[in-house]
C-alpha positions as a printed NumPy array, in Angstrom:
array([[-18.564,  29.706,   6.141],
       [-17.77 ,  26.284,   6.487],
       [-15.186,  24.632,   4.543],
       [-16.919,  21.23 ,   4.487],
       [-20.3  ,  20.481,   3.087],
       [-22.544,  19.285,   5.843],
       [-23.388,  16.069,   4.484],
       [-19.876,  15.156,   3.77 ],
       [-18.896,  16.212,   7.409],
       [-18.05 ,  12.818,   9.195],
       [-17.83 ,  13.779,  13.126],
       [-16.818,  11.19 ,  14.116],
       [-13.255,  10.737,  12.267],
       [-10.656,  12.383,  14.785],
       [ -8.59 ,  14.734,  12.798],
       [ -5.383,  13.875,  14.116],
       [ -3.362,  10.113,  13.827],
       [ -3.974,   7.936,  16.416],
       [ -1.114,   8.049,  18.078],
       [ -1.634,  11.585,  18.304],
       [ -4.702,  11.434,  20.278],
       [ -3.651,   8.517,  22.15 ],
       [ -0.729,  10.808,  23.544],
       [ -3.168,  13.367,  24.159],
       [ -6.056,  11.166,  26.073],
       [ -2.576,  10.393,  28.446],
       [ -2.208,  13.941,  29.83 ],
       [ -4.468,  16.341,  31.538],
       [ -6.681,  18.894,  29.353],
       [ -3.57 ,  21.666,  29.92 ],
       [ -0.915,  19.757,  29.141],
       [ -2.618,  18.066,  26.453],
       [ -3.428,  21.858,  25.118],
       [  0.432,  22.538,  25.344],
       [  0.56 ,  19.227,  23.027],
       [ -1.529,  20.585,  20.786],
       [  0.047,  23.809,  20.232],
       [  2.244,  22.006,  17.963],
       [ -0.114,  21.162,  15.193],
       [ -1.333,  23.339,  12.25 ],
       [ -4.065,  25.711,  13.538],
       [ -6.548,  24.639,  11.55 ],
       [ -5.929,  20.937,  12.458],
       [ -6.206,  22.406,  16.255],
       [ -9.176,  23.862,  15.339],
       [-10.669,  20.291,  13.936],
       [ -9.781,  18.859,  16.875],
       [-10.999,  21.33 ,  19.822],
       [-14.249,  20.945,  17.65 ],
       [-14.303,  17.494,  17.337],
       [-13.306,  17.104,  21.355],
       [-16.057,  19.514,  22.215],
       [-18.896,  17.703,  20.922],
       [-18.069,  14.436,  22.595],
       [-19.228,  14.74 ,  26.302],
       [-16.176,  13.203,  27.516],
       [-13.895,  15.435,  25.827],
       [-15.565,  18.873,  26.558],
       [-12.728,  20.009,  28.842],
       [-10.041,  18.785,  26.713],
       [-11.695,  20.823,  23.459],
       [-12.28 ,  23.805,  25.629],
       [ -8.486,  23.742,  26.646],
       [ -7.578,  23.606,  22.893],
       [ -9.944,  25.693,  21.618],
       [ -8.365,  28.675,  23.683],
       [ -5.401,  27.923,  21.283],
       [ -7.106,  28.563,  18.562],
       [ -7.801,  31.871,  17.012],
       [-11.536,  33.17 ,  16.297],
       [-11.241,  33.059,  12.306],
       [-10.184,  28.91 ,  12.316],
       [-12.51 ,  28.351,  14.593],
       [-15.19 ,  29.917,  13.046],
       [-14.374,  28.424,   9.803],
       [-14.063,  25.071,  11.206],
       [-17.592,  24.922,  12.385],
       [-19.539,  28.214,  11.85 ],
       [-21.64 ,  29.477,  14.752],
       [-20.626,  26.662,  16.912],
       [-17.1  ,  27.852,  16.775],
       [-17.815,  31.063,  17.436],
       [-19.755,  30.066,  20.521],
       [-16.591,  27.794,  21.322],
       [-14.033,  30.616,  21.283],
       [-16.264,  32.183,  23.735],
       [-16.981,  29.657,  25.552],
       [-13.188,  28.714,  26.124],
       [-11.582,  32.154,  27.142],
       [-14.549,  32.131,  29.77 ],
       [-14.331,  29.443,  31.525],
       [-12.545,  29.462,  35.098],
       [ -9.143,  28.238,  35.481],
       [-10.684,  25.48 ,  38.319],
       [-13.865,  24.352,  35.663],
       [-14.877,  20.745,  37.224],
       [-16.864,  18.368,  35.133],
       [-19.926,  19.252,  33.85 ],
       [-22.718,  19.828,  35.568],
       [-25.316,  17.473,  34.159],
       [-22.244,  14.695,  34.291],
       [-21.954,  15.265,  37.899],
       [-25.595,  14.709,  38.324],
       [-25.19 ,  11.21 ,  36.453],
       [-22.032,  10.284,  38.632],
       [-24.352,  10.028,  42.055],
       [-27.028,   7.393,  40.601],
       [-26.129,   3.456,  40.204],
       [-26.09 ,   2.456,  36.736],
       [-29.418,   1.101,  35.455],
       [-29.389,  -2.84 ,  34.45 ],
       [-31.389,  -5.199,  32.585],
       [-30.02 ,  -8.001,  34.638],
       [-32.793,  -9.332,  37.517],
       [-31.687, -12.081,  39.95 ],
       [-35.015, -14.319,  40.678],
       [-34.457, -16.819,  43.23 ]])
């Protein structure tokens, strides 16, 4: 189903140039989607998937995902993609942040620093 063996996958390389992504990072997840109508599908598809799984990019992937058809997402990243094109045609218009990142916003960041006086 995949067209990538699993241990050749590298998730971490972003599957478009970096200027690319850079011009995408300086928009908002809709008009970055708009951006990203322009690429090859299956590139989109890449990409939604490759937004998706970093935390910090879920809305962005979910906004390009709903680009993408079923069948490239699907063969981008099996079941997960399939769970993606869900996922993205189901999500409200208004979705905030996620809801476990909320939680994280409200609490001061932890530090190994201690001030003895």
């Amino acid at each position: 189903m995949n067209r990538v063996a699993p241990d050749t996958l590298n998730e971490d390389a972003c599957p478009v140039s970096e200027e690319t992504f850079q011009a995408l990072m300086r928009q908002n997840a809709a008009s970055a989607a708009s951006v990203a109508v322009g690429l090859p599908e299956d590139q989109r598809a890449r990409l939604a998937v490759f937004c998706y799984r970093k935390a910090h990019l879920r809305s962005l992937g979910f906004a390009i995902a709903a680009s993408c058809s079923r069948r490239a997402l699907v063969e981008e990243a099996g079941h997960a993609g399939e769970l993606l094109f869900q996922q993205s045609r189901n999500r409200p218009a208004n979705a905030g942040s996620e809801p476990y990142l909320a939680a994280r916003a409200q609490r001061r960041p932890v530090t190994l620093c201690s001030i003895k006086g």
